[in-house]
C-alpha positions in Angstrom: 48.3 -117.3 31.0 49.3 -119.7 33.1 49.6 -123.6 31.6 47.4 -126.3 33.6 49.5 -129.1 34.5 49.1 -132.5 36.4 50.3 -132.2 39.7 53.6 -134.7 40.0 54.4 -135.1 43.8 57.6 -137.2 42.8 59.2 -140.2 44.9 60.2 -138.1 47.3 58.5 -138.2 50.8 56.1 -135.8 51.4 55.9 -135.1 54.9 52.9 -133.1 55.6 51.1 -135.8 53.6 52.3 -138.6 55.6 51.5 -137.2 59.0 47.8 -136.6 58.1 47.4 -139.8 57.3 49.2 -141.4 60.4 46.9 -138.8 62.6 43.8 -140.7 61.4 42.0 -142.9 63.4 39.9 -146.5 62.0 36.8 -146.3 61.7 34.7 -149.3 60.0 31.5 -148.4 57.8 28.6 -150.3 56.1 28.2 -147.7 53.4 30.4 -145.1 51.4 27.9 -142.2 53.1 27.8 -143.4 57.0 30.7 -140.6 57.6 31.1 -137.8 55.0 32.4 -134.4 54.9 35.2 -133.3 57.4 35.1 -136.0 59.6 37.4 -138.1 57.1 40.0 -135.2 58.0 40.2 -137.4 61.4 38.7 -141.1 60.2 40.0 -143.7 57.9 37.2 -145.4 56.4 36.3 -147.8 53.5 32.9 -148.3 52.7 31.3 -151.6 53.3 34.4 -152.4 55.2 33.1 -153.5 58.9 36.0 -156.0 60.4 38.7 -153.5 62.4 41.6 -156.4 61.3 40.6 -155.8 57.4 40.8 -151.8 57.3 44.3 -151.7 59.7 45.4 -153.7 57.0 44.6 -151.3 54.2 45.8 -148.6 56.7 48.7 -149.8 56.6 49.2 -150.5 53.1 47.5 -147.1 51.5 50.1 -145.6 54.3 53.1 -146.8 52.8 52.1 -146.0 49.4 51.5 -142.3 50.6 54.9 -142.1 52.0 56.6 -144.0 48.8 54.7 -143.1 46.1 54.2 -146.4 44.4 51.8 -146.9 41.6 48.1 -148.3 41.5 49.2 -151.4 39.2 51.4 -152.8 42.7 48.2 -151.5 45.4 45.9 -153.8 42.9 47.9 -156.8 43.9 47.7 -155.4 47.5 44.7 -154.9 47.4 43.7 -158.3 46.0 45.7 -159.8 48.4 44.4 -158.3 51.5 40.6 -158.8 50.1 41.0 -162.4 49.8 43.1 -162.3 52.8 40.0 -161.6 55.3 37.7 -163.0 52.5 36.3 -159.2 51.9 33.2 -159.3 49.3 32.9 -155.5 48.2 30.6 -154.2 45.2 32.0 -153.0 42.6 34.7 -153.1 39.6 38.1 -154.6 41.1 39.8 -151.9 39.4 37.4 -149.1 39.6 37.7 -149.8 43.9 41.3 -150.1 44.2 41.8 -147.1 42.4 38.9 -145.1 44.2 40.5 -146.0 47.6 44.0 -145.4 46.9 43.1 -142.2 45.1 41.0 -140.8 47.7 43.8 -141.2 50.5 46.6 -139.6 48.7 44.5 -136.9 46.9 43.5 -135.9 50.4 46.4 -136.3 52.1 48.5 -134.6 50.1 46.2 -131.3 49.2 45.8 -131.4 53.2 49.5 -131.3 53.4 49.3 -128.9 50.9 47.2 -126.8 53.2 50.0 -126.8 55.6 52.0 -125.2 53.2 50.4 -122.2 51.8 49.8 -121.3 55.6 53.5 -120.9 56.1 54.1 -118.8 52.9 50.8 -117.0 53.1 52.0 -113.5 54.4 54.6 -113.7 51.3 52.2 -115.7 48.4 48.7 -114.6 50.0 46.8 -116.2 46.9 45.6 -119.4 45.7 44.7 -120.6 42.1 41.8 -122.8 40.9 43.8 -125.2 38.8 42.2 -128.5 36.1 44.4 -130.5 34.8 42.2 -128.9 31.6 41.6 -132.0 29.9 38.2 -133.9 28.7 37.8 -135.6 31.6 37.5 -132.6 33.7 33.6 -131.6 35.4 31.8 -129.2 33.7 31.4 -127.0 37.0 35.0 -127.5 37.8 36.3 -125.9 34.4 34.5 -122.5 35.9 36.6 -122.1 38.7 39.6 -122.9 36.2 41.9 -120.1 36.9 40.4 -118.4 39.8 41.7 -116.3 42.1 41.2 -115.4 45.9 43.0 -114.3 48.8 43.9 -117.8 50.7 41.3 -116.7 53.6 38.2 -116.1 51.4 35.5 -118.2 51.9 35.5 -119.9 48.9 38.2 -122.3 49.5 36.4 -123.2 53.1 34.0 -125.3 50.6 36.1 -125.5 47.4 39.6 -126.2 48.4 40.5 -129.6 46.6 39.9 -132.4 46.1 36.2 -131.8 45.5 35.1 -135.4 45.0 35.8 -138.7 43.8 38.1 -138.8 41.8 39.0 -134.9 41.4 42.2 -133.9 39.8 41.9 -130.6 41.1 44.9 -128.3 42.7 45.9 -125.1 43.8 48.8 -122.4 43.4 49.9 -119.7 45.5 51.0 -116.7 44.1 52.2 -113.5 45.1 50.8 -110.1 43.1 54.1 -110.0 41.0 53.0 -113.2 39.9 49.1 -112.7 39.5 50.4 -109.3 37.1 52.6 -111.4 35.4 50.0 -114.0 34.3 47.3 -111.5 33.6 45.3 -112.8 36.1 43.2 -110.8 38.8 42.1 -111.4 42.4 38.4 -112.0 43.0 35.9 -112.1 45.5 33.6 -114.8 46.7 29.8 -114.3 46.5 27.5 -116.6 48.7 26.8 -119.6 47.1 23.9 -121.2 48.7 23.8 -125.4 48.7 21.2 -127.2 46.8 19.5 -130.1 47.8 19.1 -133.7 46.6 17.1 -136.3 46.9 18.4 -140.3 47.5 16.2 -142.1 45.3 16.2 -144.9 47.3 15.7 -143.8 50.7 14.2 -140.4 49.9 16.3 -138.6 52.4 17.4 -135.5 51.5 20.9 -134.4 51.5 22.4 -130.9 50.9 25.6 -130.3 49.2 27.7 -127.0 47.3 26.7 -126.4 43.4 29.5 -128.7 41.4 31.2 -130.6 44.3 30.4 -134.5 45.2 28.6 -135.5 48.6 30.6 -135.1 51.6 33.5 -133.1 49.7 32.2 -129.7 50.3 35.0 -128.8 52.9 39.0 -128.0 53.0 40.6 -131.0 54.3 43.7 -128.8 55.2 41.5 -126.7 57.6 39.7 -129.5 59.0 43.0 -131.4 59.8 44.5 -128.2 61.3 41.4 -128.9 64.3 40.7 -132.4 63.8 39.3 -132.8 67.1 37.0 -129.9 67.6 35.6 -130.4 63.9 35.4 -134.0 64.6 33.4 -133.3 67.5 30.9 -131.3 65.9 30.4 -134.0 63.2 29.9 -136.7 65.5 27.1 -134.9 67.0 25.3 -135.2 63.9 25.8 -138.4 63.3 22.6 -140.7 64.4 22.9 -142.8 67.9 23.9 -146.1 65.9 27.1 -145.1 64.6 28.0 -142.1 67.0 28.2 -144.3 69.7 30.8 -147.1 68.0 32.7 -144.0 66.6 33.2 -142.1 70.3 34.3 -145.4 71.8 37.2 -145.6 68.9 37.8 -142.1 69.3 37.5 -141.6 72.9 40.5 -144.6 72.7 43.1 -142.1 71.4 46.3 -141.2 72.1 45.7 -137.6 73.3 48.4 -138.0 76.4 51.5 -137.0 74.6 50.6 -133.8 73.6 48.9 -133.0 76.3 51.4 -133.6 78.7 53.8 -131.6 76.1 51.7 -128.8 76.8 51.7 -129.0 80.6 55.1 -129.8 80.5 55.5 -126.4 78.7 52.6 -124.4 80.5 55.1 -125.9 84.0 58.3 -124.2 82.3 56.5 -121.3 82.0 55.5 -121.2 85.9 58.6 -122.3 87.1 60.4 -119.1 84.8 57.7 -116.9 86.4 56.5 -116.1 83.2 53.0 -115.1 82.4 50.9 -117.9 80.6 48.8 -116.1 77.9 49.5 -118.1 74.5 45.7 -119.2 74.6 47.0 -122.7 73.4 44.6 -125.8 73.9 44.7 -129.2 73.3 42.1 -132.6 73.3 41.7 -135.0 76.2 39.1 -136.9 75.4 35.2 -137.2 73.5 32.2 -137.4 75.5 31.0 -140.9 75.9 27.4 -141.6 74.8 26.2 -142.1 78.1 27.1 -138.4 78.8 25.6 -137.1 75.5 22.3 -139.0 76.1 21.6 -137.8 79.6 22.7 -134.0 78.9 19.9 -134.4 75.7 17.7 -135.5 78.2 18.0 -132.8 80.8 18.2 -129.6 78.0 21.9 -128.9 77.8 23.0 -131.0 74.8 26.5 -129.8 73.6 27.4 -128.8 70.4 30.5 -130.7 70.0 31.6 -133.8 71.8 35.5 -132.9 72.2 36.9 -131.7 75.6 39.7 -129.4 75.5 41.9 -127.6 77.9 43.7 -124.5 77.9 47.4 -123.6 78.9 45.9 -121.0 80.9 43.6 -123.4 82.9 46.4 -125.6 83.7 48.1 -123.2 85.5 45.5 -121.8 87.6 45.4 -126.2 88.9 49.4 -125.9 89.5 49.3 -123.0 91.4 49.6 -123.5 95.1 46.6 -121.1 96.4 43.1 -121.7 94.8 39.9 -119.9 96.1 37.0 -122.2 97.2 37.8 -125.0 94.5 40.0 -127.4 97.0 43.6 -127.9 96.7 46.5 -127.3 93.5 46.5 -130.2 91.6 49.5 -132.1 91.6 51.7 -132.0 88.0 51.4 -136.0 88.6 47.6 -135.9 88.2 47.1 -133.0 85.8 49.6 -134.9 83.1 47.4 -137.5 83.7 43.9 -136.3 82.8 43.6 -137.5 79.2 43.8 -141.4 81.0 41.8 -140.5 83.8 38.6 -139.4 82.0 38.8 -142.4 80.1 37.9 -144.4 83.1 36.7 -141.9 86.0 35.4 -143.3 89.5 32.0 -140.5 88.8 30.6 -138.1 86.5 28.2 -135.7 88.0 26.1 -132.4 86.8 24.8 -129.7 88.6 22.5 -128.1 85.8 25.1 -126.5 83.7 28.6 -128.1 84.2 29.8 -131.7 83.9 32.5 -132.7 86.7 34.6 -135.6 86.2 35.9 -136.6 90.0 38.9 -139.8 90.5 39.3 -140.8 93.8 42.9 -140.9 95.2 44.5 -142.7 98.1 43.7 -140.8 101.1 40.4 -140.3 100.0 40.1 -137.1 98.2 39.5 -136.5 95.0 40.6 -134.9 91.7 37.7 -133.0 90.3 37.4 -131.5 87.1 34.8 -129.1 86.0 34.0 -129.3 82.3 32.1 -126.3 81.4 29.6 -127.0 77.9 29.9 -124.8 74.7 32.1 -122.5 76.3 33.4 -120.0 73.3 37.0 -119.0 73.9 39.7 -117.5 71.1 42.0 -120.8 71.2 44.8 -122.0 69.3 45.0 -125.4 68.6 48.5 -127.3 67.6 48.8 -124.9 63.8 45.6 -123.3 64.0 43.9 -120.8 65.4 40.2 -120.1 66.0 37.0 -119.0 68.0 34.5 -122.0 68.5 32.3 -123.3 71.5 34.2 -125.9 72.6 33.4 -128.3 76.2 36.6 -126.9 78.1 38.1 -127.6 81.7 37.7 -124.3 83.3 39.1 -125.4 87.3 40.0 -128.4 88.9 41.2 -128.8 92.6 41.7 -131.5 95.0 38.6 -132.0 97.2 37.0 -134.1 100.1 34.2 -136.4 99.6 31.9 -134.2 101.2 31.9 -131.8 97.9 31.1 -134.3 96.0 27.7 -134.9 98.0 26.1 -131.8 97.8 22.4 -131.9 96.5 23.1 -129.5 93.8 25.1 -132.4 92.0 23.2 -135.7 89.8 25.0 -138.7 89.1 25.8 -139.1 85.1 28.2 -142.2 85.5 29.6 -144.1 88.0 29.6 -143.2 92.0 31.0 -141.4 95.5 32.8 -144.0 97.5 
């Protein structure tokens, strides 16, 4: 049988582990529960820190100690010294929250790096092992799945994949079946396991979570990082009006242009080789704003995500030089530019099913995108792939004014010059 070891990571870099954290974006909180579950795969949080100046500051600190390693005795003074910098009072043990912070950044980041990894070996080490450190200290519940075995794509590790809550010490191996027979171990299969639910004896809200795991941990932070901005889409959906509105305006402030324009710049290779463009990739441009959200919940056609993608497909029907009723090819200039312009367009309109976002150019025309809602498509997004209902770009085209004054269309945002 195999013996349950401490994961050591080492000094040196791990660089799956430091991208995931440098993807997240800052989000302030007033409690450890305002944003839970996969949403963290996208967010960097700590509770009961509100002031944007105070959390860049641990973001950049818990950064470097991702990237380098260094112990919890140094982050204490760092952590001391960044508290008393902004004059931070938080609840709780000084030691007890240092550690809780800095151990819930790396522990995710690197088991979402982690993630990365078993993907690229999977077709050679298709199997993952529950591991414990198998000490005292260990959960009760977590000592059951101790040596388990499933195929890397069973559902069990959608909800169980480590860390699986405060604190957790939890890991996984991959193994091939030479290895599984050489350990005397055997591969298993999932059952359903339904959530319970719990009661906040405060508030009295209810709260459902998987048998064994913390609040908020029951998902695989490799998988959620793999689509960070469809799953953080959905999960912003959810949240209620008071915080989803601060969050979309700090994620709708992202830096989605570069690899966007990588992939029109790619999709354009593609056209200009003559080649067919198939691949199915996608990629983010940009969150709905709350304004958006609240009229489409007011007229029946609330989406289920607030994340706006495009495909490589979709672009190059806009490049293309004849289109069929939907105005003119869209220059490469103003398609590579799409992630900027919904940030800020001239008018949003809806004619009962679609949104269109329209900029107005300088001879008077305008760039008009339809955004079709919960459209489901098989997409692949940056590593991963996967079939979702997603808010995607379907056409575009250059029109005249006049288009954008048909009756069929009601004015979300802004207005027709």
């Amino acid at each position: 049988m195999p013996n349950a070891t401490g994961v050591s990571y080492g000094s040196l870099p791990y660089n799956e582990a430091i991208d995931y954290f440098k993807q997240k974006l800052i989000i302030p909180s007033e409690k450890w529960d305002d944003l839970v579950g996969p949403i963290h795969a996208k967010g960097f949080t700590v509770a009961g820190a509100t002031k944007l100046e105070l959390l860049q500051d641990f973001y950049k600190t818990i950064g470097e100690y991702i990237a380098n390693g260094d112990s919890l005795g140094n982050f204490l003074k760092d952590f001391d010294a960044i508290a008393a910098k902004h004059g931070w009072s938080y609840k709780g043990d000084r030691s007890w929250r240092a550690k809780t912070i800095l151990n819930t950044n790396k522990r995710s980041a690197y088991m979402a790096g982690r993630w990365q990894q078993l993907q690229r070996v999977k077709t050679r080490r298709p199997y993952l092992i529950y591991m414990t450190v198998d000490d005292s200290r260990v959960r009760h519940d977590h000592k059951k799945w101790h040596l388990k075995v499933y195929h890397i794509d069973d559902p069990f590790w959608k909800t169980h994949y480590p860390p699986n809550g405060w604190m957790c010490r939890c890991y996984v191996r991959s193994a091939s079946q030479k290895d599984l027979d050489r350990l005397g171990l055997k591969v298993g299969q999932s059952k359903n396991i339904d959530p319970i639910e719990i009661v906040d004896p405060e508030t009295g809200l209810i709260t459902k979570k998987m048998p064994g795991i913390d609040v908020g941990w029951d998902y695989n932070v490799g998988k959620a990082w793999l689509a960070p901005d469809v799953i953080l889409g959905q999960q912003l959906m959810e949240l209620p009006t008071k915080l989803r509105k601060p969050a979309l305006d700090w994620f709708d402030n992202s830096i989605f242009d570069t690899p966007y324009k990588q992939l029109v710049n790619s999709t354009t290779m593609q056209l200009a080789k003559g080649e067919k463009v198939t691949q199915g990739l996608a990629q983010t441009v940009g969150y709905l704003s709350e304004e958006i959200i609240s009229y489409l919940s007011n007229n029946a056609k609330l989406p289920i995500g607030a994340a706006m993608v495009v495909r490589d497909g979709d672009i190059a029907h806009w490049l293309r030089d004849k289109k069929v009723n939907r105005g003119a090819a869209v220059p490469l200039s103003i398609a590579s530019s799409l992630p900027k312009l919904l940030r800020d367009p001239d008018v949003v309109l809806f004619d009962g099913k679609d949104v269109i976002f329209a900029n107005q150019l300088k001879d008077g025309r305008y760039a008009k995108f339809v955004l079709k809602l919960n459209f489901k498509g098989r997409l692949r997004h940056d590593k991963s792939r996967f079939k979702e209902y997603l808010n995607t770009f379907i056409s575009a085209g250059i029109i005249d004014k006049a288009n954008l004054l048909e009756p069929r269309y009601e004015v979300i945002t802004g207005k027709v010059n």
